[in-house]
C-alpha positions in Angstrom: 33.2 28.0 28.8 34.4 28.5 25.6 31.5 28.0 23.5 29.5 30.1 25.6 31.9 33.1 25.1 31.7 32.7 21.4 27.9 32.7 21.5 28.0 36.0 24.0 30.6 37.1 20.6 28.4 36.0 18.0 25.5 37.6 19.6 27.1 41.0 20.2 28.8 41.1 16.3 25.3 40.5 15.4 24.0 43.4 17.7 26.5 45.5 16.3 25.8 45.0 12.7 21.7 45.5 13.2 23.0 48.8 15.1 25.5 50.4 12.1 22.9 49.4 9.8 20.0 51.2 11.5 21.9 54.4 12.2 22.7 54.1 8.2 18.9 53.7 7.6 18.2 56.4 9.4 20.9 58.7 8.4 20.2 58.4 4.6 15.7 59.0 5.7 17.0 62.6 7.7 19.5 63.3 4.5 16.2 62.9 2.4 14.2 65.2 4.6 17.1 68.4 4.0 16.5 71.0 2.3 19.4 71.1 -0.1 20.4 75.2 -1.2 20.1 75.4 -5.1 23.8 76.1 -7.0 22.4 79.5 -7.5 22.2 79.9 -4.0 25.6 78.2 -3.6 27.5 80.4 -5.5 25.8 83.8 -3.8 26.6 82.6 -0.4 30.2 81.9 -0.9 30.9 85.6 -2.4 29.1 86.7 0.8 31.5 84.6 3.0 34.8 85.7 0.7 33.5 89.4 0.7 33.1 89.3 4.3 36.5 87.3 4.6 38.3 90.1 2.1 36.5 93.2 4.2 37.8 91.4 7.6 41.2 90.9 6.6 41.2 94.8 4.7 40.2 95.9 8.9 43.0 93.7 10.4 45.5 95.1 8.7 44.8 98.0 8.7 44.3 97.8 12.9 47.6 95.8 12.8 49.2 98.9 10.3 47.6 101.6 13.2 48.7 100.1 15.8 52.4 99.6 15.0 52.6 103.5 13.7 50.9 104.6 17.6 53.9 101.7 19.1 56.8 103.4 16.8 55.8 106.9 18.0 55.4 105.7 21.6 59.0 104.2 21.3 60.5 107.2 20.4 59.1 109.8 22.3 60.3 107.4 25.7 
């Protein structure tokens, strides 16, 4: 019995292996097939995502600002 769980072992470290190294192989052939943005258009998307950021955070406060001036009158006024 113990020989034969070594083989079942052997066979399924061997399974294993083919497996990671066909996922690999087919990872690296669908890395090949993306199209990769240029640095031009890199750069140009990230001010997009920091203006956006920037403009998002300049409305929160501003909401946050609003909102506790309307909670201070309503505190004193009741």
């Amino acid at each position: 019995m113990v020989g034969s769980s070594r083989t079942h072992e052997g066979i399924f470290i061997i399974r294993f292996y083919k497996q990671v190294v066909q996922f690999i192989s087919e990872v690296k052939a669908e890395l090949m097939k993306v199209a990769w943005p240029t640095k031009e258009e890199t750069v140009s998307s990230t001010w997009v995502v920091i203006t956006a950021v920037a403009l998002v955070a300049v409305w929160i406060f501003i909401a946050d600002k609003a909102s506790a001036i309307v909670m201070m009158t309503l505190q004193r006024v009741f």
